[in-house]
C-alpha positions in Angstrom: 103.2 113.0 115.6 102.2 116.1 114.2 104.8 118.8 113.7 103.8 122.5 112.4 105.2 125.4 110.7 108.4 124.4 109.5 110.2 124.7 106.4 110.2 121.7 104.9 112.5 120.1 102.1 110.3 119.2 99.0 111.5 117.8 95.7 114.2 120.0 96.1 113.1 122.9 97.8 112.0 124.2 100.7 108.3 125.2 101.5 106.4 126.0 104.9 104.6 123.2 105.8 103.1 120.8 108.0 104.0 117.3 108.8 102.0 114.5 110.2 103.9 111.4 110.8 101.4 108.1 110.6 103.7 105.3 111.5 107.5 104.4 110.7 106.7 104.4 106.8 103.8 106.8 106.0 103.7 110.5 106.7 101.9 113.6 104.8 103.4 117.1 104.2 100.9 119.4 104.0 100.2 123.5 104.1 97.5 123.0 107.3 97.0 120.2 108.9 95.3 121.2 111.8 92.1 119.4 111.2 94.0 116.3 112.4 93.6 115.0 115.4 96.9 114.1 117.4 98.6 113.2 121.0 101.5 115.0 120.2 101.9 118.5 118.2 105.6 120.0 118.1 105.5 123.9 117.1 108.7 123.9 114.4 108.2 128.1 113.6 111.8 129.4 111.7 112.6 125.5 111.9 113.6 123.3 109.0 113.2 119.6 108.6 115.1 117.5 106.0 115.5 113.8 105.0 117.5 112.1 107.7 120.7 112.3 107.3 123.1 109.7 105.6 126.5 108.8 106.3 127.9 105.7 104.0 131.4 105.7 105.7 131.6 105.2 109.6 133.7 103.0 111.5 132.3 101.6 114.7 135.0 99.5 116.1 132.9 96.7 116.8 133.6 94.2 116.7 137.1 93.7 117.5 138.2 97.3 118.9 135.0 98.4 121.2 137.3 100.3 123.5 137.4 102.5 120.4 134.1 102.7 119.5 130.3 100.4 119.6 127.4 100.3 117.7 125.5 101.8 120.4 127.7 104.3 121.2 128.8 104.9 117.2 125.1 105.1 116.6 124.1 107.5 119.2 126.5 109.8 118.0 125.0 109.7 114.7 121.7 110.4 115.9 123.4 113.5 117.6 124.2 114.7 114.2 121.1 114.0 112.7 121.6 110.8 110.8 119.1 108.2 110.6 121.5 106.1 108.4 125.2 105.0 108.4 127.2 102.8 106.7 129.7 100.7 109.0 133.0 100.1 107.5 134.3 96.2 107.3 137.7 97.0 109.0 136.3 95.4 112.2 137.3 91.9 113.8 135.9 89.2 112.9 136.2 90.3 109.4 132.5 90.7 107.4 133.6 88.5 104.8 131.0 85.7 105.3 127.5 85.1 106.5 128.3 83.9 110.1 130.7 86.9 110.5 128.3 89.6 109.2 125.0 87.9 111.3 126.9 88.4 114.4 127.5 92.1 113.6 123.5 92.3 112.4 122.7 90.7 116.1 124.3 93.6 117.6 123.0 96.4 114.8 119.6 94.8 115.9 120.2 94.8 120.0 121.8 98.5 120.7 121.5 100.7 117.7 119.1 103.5 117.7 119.0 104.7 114.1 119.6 102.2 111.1 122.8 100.8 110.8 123.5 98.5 107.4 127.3 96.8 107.0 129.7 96.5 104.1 130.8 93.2 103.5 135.0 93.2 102.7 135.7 92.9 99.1 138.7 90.2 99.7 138.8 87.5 102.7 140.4 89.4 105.7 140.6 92.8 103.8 144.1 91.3 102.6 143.4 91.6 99.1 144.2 87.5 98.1 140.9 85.9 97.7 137.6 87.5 96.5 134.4 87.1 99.2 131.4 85.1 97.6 129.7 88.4 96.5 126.0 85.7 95.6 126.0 84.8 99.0 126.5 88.0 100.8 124.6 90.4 98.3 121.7 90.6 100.3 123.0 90.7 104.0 125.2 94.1 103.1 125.1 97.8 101.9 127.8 97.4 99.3 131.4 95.9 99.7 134.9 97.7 100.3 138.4 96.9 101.8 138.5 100.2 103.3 141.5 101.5 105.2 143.4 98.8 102.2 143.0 99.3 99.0 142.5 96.0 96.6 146.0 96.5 94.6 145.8 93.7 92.7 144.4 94.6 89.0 142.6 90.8 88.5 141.0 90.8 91.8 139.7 94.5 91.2 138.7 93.2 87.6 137.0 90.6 89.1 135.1 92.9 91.4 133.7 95.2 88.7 132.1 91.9 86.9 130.8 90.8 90.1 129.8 94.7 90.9 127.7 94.3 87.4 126.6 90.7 87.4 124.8 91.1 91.0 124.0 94.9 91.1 126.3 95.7 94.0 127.9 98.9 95.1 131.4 98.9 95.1 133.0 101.5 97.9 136.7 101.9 96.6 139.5 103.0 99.0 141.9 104.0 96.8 145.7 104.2 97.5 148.8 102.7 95.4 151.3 101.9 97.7 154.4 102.3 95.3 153.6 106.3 95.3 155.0 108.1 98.8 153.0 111.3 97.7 149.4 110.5 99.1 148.2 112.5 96.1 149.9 110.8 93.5 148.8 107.4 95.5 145.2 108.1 95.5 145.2 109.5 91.7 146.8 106.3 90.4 144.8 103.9 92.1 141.8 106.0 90.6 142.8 105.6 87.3 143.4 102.5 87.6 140.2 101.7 88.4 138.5 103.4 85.9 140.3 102.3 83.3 139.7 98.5 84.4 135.7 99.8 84.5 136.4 101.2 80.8 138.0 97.9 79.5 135.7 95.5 81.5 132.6 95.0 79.3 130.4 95.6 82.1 128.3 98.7 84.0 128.7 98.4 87.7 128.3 100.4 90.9 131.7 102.1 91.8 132.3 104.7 94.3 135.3 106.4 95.0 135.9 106.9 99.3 136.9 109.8 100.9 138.5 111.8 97.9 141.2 114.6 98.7 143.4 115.8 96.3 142.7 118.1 92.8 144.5 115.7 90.5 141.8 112.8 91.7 138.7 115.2 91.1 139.5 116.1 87.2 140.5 112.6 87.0 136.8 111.6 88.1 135.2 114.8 86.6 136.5 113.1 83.0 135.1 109.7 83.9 131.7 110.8 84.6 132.2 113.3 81.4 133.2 109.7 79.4 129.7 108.0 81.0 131.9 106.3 82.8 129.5 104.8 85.9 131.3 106.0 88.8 130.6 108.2 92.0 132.5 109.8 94.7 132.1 111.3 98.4 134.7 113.5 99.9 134.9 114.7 104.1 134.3 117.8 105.9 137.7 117.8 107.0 139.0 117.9 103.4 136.7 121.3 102.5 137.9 123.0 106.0 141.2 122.6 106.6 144.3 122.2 104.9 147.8 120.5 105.7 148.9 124.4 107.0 146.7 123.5 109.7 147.8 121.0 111.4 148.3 121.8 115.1 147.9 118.1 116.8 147.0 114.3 115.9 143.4 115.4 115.9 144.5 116.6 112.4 146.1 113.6 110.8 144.1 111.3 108.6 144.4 108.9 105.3 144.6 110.3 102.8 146.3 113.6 104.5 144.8 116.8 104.2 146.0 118.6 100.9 147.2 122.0 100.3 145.5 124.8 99.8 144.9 124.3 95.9 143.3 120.7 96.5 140.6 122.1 99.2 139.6 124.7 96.1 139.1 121.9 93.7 137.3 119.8 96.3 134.9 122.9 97.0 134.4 123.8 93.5 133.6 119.8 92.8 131.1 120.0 95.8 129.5 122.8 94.0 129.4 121.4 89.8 128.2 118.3 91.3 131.6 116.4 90.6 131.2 115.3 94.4 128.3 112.9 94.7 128.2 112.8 98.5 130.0 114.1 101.6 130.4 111.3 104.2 132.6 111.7 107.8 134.6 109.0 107.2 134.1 108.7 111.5 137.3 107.6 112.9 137.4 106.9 116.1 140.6 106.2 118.3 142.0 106.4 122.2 144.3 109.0 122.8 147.0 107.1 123.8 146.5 105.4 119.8 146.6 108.8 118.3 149.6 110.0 120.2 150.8 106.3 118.6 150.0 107.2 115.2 146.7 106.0 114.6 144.8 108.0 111.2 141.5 109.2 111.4 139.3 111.9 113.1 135.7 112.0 114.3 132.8 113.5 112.7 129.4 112.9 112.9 128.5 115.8 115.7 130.0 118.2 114.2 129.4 117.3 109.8 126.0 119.0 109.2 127.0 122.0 111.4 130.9 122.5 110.1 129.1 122.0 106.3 126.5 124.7 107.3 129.3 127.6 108.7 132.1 126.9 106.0 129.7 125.8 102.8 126.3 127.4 103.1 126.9 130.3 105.6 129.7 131.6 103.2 127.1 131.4 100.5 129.3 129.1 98.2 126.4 126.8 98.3 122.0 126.5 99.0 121.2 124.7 101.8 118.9 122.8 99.6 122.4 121.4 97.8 123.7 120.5 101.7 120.8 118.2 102.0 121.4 116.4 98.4 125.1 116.2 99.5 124.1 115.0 102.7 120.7 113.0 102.5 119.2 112.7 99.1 122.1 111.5 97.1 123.8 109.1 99.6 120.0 107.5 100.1 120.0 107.3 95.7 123.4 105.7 95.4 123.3 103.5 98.1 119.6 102.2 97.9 119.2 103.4 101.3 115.2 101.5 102.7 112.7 104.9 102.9 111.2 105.3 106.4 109.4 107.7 108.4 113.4 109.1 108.8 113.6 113.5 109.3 116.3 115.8 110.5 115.2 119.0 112.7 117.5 121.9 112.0 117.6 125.1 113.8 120.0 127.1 111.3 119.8 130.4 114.1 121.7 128.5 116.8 125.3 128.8 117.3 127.9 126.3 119.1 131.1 125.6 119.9 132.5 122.4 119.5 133.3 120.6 122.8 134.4 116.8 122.3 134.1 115.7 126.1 129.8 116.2 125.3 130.1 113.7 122.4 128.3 110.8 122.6 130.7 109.0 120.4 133.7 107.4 122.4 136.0 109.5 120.6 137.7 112.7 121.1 139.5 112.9 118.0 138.0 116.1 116.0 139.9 118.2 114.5 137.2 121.1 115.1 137.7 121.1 118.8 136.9 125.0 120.5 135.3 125.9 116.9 132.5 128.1 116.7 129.8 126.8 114.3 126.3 127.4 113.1 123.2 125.7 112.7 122.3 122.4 114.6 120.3 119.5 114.8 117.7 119.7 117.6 115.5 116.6 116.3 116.4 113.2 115.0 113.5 110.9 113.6 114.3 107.6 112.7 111.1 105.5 112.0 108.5 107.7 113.1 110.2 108.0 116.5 111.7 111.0 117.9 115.0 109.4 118.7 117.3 112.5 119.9 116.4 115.7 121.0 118.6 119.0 122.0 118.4 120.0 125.2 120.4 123.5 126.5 
């Protein structure tokens, strides 16, 4: 596959280019490279093409809750927005806390997803935060390992973690919430600190990343650890950098942590921007609507991430496209260790949309920017040297 006269992101920047994709591992970039001789040549003029697209915190319902969400359907929706990579969350049933458990899930990664799919393992058996998993034996079937949607409360077991984290090289995806706060921003600061001073007083360096940060007290907390060579890393949501808690219309808005105020989506921006913020991830949610009118946290976001990023981020020139894609592709693929293939995103940053959730391809409706009208979009999505999704009008 040979595809022509786009802009294409090079060590950092972007340069018009040429590039000739050999097989699911091995391409060349190049000014002109006409001379080669191939089935199919795509025309990309005004186009850009990126590193696929990463997102390390997805939840696709199965197994356990597929009348929320599958892996096929979870991961068609990714390729929609451009990913080639996600991260499934443990919070599935059975749990991923041991080999037979995660093998089943990797059977159904390997039957119905179309982009590459990799599992957390749970931290603690069950996600209930008693036991620790056997982090030897399940190293090397798994992404990283997190409780997400509970945080680990107990200080020993998190202690615990961190020396595992160290003594196996594993990534360490930290939901953080202390249930003895009622503000969610206190909640989420303390169990941050908490962390980090258990990774300052544990004689070990490990892999530790911070989920879905929201609040301004939590990024000067983790601006000072990383300023203290404190080993830690963080992602925040497009949801958080968009809206705040003034607007909240429906459930489509409600998530955990909340949305802040007004001062906490400033800090989060200006974190995205001083490099604070490691990584923004969807942190896709998805639920019925009878379970959101129930209550049930969490919004969609796959379909709409790179485009909302590219209108409210890079459209309102608070930050380069070229930072987008490090927020976006290159740093999630560094900190997680994500495999390199033959993986590109096509972006045509001229288009225009407006966000419709009944044309998902996810099962869920839940987005919070329903009826929004936003800019840029993904019109290819390569995973492994195979066009995978294309746009059509």
């Amino acid at each position: 596959m040979l595809l022509k006269n786009a802009f294409i992101y090079i060590d950092g920047s972007f340069k018009s280019s040429d590039l000739y994709i050999i097989n699911e591992t091995e391409w060349i970039i190049g000014e002109d490279l006409s001379s080669i001789k191939c089935d199919q040549i795509i025309d990309l003029s005004k186009k850009y093409i990126v590193p696929g697209l990463v997102d390390v915190h997805v939840h696709l319902r199965e197994p356990g809750f597929e009348y929320k969400e599958t892996i096929l359907t979870g991961s068609e929706s990714a390729k929609a927005g451009g990913f080639t990579s996600i991260c499934a969350m443990p919070n599935v049933t059975p749990s991923p806390d041991d080999i037979d458990n995660i093998r089943l899930i990797q059977d159904i990664v390997d039957k119905d997803a179309c982009i590459n799919v990799y599992q957390y393992s749970c931290i603690t058996e069950g996600r209930l935060g008693q036991n620790l998993v056997d982090v030897s034996k399940l190293k090397d079937f798994v992404i990283g390992f997190s409780d997400d949607g509970n945080p680990v409360s107990s200080d020993l077991i998190m202690k615990k973690m961190i020396e595992q984290s160290a003594m196996h090289d594993v990534l360490i995806a930290a939901h953080c919430e202390d249930f003895s706060y009622e503000d969610p921003r206190m909640s989420e600061y303390m169990n941050i600190k908490r962390d980090i001073e258990l990774l300052k007083n544990t004689d070990t360096s490990c892999r530790y990343h911070v989920c879905h940060v929201s609040s301004k007290k939590s990024i000067e907390l983790i601006r000072q650890a990383k300023k203290d060579g404190i080993s830690v890393t963080c992602e925040t949501a497009p949801h958080y950098l968009v809206f705040t808690k003034e607007d909240v219309i429906s459930e489509n808005f409600k998530m955990n942590p909340p949305l802040g105020d007004k001062e906490d989506k400033e800090a989060l921006i200006q974190a995205v921007c001083d490099g604070t913020i490691d990584i923004i991830a969807t942190d896709h949610a998805p639920h019925t609507y009878e379970d959101k009118l129930a209550g049930a946290m969490g919004v969609i976001g796959m379909e709409t991430s790179f485009s909302s990023m590219y209108t409210y981020l890079v459209k309102t020139g608070i930050i380069k496209l070229e930072k987008l894609i490090e927020l976006m592709s290159v740093n999630p693929s560094c900190i997680f260790r994500i495999p390199k293939y033959s993986d590109f995103t096509v972006l045509d940053l001229d288009a225009e949309n407006t966000v419709k959730s009944d044309g998902f391809l996810s099962l869920g409706r839940n987005t919070p920017f329903e009826g929004m009208t936003l800019n840029g979009r993904v019109i290819k999505t390569i995973c492994k040297g195979k066009i995978v999704w294309e746009y059509t009008q």
